[in-house]
C-alpha positions as CSV (number, residue, x, y, z in Angstrom):
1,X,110.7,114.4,105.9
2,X,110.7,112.3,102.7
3,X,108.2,109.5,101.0
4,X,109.3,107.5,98.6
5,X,106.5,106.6,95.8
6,X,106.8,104.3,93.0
7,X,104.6,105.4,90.0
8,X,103.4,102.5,87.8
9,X,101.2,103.3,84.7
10,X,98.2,100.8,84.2
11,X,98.6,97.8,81.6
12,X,97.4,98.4,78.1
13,X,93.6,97.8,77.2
14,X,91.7,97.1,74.1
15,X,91.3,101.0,73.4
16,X,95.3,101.4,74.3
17,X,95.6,98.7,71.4
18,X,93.6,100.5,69.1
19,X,94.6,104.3,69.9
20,X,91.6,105.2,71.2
21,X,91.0,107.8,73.7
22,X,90.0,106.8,77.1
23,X,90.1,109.0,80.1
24,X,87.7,108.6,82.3
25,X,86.2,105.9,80.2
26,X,86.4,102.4,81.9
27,X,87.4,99.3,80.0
28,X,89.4,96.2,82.0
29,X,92.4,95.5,80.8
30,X,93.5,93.2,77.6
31,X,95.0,90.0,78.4
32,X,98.5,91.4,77.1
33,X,97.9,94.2,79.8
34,X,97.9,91.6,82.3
35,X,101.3,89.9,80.9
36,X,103.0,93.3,81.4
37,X,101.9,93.8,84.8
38,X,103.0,90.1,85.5
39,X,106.3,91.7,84.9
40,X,106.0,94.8,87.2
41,X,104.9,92.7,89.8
42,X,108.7,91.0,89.4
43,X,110.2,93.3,89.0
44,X,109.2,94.8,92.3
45,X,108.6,91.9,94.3
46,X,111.4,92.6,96.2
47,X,110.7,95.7,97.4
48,X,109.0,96.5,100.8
49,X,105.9,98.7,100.2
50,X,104.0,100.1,103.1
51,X,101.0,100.7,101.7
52,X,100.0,100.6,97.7
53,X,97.1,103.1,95.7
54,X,95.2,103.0,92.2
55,X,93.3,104.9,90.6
56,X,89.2,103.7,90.7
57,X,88.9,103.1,86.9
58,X,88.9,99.1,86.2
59,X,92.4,99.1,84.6
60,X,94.7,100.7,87.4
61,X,92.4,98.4,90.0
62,X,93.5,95.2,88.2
63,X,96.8,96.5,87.1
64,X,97.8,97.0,91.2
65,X,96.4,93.6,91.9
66,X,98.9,92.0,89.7
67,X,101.8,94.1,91.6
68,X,100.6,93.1,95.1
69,X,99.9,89.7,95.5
70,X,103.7,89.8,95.1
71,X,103.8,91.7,98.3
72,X,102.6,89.5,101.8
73,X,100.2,91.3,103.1
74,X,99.8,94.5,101.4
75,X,96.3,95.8,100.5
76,X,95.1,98.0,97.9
77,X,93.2,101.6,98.3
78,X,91.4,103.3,96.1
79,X,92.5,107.1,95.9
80,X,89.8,109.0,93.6
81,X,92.7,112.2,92.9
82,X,95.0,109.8,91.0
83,X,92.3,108.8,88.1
84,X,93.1,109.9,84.8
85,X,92.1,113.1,83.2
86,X,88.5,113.6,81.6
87,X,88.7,114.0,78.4
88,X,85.3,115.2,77.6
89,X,83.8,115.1,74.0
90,X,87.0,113.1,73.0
91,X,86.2,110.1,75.0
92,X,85.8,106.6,73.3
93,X,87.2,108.3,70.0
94,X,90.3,107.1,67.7
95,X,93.0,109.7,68.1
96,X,93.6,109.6,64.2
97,X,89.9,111.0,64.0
98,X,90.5,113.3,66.5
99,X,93.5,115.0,65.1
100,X,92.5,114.2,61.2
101,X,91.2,118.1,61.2
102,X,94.6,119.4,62.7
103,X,94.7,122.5,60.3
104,X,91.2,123.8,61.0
105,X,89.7,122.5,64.2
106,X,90.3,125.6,66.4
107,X,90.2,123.2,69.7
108,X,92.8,120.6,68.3
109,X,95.1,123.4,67.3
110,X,95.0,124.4,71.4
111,X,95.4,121.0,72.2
112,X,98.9,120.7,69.8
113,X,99.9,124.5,70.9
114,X,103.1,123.7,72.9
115,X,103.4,126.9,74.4
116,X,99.6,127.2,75.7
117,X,100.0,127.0,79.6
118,X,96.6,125.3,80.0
119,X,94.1,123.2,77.6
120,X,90.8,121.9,78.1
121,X,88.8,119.7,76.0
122,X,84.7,120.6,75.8
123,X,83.0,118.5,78.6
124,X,86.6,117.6,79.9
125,X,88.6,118.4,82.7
126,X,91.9,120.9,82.3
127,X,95.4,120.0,82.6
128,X,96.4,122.1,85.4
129,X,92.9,121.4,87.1
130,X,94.3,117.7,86.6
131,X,97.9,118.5,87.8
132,X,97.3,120.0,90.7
133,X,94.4,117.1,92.1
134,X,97.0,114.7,91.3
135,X,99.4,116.3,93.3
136,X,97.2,116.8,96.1
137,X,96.6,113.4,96.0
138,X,100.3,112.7,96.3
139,X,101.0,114.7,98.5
140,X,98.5,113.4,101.0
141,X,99.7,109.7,100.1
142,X,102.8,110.9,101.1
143,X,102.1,112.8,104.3
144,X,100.4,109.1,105.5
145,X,103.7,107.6,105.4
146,X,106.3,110.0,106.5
147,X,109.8,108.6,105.5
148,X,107.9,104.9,103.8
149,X,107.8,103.7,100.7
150,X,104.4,104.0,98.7
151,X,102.9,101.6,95.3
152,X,100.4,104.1,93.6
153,X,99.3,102.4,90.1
154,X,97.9,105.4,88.0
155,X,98.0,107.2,84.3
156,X,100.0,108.4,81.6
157,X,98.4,111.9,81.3
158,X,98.6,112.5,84.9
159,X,102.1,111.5,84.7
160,X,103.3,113.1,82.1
161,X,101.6,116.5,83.4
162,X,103.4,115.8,86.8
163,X,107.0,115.1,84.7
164,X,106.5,118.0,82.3
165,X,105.8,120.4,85.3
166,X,109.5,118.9,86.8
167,X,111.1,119.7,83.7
168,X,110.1,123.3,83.9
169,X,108.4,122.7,80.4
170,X,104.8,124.5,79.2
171,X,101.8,121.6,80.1
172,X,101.4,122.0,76.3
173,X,104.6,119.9,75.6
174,X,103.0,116.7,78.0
175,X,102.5,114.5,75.0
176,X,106.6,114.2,75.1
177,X,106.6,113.2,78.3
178,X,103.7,110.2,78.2
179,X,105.6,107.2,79.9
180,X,104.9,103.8,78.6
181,X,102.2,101.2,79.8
182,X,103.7,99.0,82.5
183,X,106.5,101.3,83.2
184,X,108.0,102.6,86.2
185,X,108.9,106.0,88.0
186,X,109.6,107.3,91.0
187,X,109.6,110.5,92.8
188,X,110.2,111.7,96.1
189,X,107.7,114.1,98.2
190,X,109.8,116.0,100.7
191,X,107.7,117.9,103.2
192,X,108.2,119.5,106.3
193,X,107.5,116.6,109.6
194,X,104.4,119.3,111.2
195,X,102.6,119.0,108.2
196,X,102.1,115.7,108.5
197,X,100.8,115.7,112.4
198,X,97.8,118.1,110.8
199,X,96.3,115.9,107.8
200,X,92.7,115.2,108.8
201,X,91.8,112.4,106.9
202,X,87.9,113.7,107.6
203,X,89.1,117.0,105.0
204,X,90.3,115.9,102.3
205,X,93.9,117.1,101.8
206,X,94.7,119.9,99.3
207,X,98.4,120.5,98.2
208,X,98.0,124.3,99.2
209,X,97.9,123.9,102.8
210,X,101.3,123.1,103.2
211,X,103.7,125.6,101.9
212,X,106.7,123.9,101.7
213,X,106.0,120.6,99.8
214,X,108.7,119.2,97.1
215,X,108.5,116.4,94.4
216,X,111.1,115.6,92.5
217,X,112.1,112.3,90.4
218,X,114.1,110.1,90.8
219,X,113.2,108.3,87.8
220,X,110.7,107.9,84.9
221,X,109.3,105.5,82.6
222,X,111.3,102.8,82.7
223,X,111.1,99.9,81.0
224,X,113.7,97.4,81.6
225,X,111.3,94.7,82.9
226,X,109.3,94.5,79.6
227,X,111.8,92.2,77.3
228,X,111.6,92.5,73.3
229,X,109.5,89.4,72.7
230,X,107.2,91.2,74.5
231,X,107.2,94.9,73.2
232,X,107.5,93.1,69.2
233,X,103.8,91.1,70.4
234,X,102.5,94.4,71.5
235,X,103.3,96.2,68.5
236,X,101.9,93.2,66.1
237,X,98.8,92.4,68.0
238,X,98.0,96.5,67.5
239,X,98.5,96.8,64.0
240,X,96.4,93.6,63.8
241,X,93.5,95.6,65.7
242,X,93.7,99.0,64.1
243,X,93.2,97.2,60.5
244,X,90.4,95.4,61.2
């Protein structure tokens, strides 16, 4: 059996603008992250979705909302495995302060080791920890709908973990793979049809108990639906708010 799912990343927010880190932090989205979801909505109006996801945190809640009420009759749920990796002491700070002490910090030279299989920030949550609950998220999504089409609006560092692992690539390299805001993916979860008679929605679903499970893509990040005029505001309107 196969399930069809759409990945969207969320629309930018202020702290996207600004290169700030945000995980589990939980800011709505700017008004330019709306404009780009007004154009994933569009974009995919014409596609049939049988049910649609997001994340809990503020900006993949309002970033879904601008996709659906292009869909009659489609409602929103709230899957808590799809939120965005915690990023611990690094929270609310500006990446360029972050990564300003490159050449002596010993946990921001793990972070930038390509070929370290797995990474942790202090007070954070590790990328193969964060994987492997976004694939059993997934995977469960997927198992609902056996052979449907799914919406799930999520993150960048969750998606670029999940691409980087379909690459057969070291977690290290993920920063490669981040897609853009507003962009879309797809993949396709291929599991075998008695799995899916035995998902208990009172447990939740871990990707382990089924042994045969497969997710591969069938596209990533794209970005045809986001026109120039667009991208060039986006880049000016950043530089504006970084030199503040």
């Amino acid at each position: 059996m196969k399930t069809r799912i759409t990945l969207v990343r969320h629309g930018l927010t202020n702290e996207n603008l600004t290169f700030t880190m945000i995980g589990v932090t939980d800011p709505p989205l700017h008004e330019l992250g709306f404009e780009v979801l007004q154009k994933v909505g569009e974009c995919l109006q014409h596609q049939k979705f049988d049910r649609a996801y997001a994340s809990p945190l503020k900006r993949a809640i309002q970033s879904a909302d601008q996709i659906i009420r292009f869909q009659k009759g489609l409602e929103l749920a709230i899957e808590p495995r799809i939120a965005e990796i915690n990023l611990g002491i690094w929270e609310g700070r500006l990446s360029s302060d972050v990564f300003a002490n490159k050449e002596i910090d010993p946990v921001v030279k793990d972070a930038l080791d390509e070929d370290l299989p797995d990474f942790k920030v202090p007070g954070g949550e590790g990328r193969r920890e964060a994987l492997e609950r976004f694939k059993a998220g997934l995977t469960e999504i997927a198992i609902k709908d056996p052979g449907g089409n799914v919406l799930v609006v999520t993150h960048g560092g969750l998606l670029a973990l999940l691409h980087c692992e379909y690459k057969g690539e070291s977690l290290g390299r993920f920063r490669y793979h981040h897609p853009k805001h507003g962009s879309i993916s797809s993949i396709e979860v291929t599991f075998d049809e008695a799995a899916a008679r035995k998902v208990d929605e009172s447990h939740p679903y871990q990707s382990h108990q089924v042994a045969e499970i497969g997710i591969d893509f069938t596209s990533f990040d794209d970005q045809t639906h986001i026109d120039h005029e667009l991208e060039a505001r986006i880049k000016t309107i950043s530089s504006e708010m970084r030199h503040r």
